[in-house]
C-alpha positions as CSV (number, residue, x, y, z in Angstrom):
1,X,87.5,94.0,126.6
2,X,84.5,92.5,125.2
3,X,84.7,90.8,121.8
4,X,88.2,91.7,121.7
5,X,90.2,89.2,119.0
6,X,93.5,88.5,119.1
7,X,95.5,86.8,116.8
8,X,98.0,84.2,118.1
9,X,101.2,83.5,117.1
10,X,101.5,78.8,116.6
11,X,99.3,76.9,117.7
12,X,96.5,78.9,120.4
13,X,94.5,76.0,121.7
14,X,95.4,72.3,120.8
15,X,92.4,70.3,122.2
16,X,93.3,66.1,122.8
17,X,91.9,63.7,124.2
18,X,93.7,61.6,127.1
19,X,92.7,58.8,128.9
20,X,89.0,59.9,127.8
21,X,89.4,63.7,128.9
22,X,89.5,66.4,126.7
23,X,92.3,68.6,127.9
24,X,93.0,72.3,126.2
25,X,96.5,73.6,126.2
26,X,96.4,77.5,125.6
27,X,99.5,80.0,124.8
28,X,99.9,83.3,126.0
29,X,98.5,86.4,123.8
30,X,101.6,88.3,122.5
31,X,101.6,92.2,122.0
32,X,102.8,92.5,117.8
33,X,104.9,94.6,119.3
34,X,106.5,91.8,120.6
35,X,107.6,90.0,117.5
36,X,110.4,89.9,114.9
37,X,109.9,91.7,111.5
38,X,109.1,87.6,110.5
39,X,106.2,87.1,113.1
40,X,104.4,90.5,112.3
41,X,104.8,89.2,108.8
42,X,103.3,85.6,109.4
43,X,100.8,87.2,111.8
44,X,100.1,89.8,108.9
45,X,99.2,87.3,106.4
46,X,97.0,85.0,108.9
47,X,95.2,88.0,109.5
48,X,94.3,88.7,105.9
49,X,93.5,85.1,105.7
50,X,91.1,85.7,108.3
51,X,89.4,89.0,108.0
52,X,86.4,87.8,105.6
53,X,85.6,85.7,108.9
54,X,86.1,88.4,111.5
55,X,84.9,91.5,109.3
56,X,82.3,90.4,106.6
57,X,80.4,87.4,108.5
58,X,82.3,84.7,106.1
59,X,82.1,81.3,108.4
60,X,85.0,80.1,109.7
61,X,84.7,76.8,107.6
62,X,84.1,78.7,104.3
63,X,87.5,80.9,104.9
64,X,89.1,77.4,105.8
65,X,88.0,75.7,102.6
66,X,88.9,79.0,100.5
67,X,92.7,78.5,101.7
68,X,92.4,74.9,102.3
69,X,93.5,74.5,105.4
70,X,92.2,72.9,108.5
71,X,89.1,74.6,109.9
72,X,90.9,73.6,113.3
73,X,93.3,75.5,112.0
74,X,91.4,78.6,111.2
75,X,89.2,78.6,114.7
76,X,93.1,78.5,116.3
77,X,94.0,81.8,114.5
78,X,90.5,83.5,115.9
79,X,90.9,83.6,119.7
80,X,87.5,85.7,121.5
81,X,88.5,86.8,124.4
82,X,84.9,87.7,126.6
């Protein structure tokens, strides 16, 4: 579905540079559903953390530097899905 988010449970996309390539190592989208009462709870709160940037047009960076944490961070946590 177009412009579809999903939030993503650990680390989504870790991007790292070996031997002078840039390689991306993704995990899987899992359904909410899915999870234990404590990983609808973490998801829950990263998703509260996150709305300003996915409902009211608050950059990524600015919701990063609100809750200071890693913008790296934050841009894992918002996964578009085209």
């Amino acid at each position: 579905m177009r412009g579809q988010l999903d939030i993503l449970r650990g680390s989504a996309c870790d991007g790292f540079l070996t031997d002078g390539r840039c390689c991306i190592m993704a995990e899987s989208v899992v359904l909410l559903t899915a999870l234990s009462e404590d990983q609808r709870a973490q998801a829950q709160t990263r998703y509260v953390i996150i709305r300003p940037a996915l409902e009211d047009g608050v950059s990524q960076s600015q919701v990063a530097r609100t809750h200071n944490l890693p913008r790296s961070t934050v841009q894992r946590w918002v996964v578009v899905r085209w």
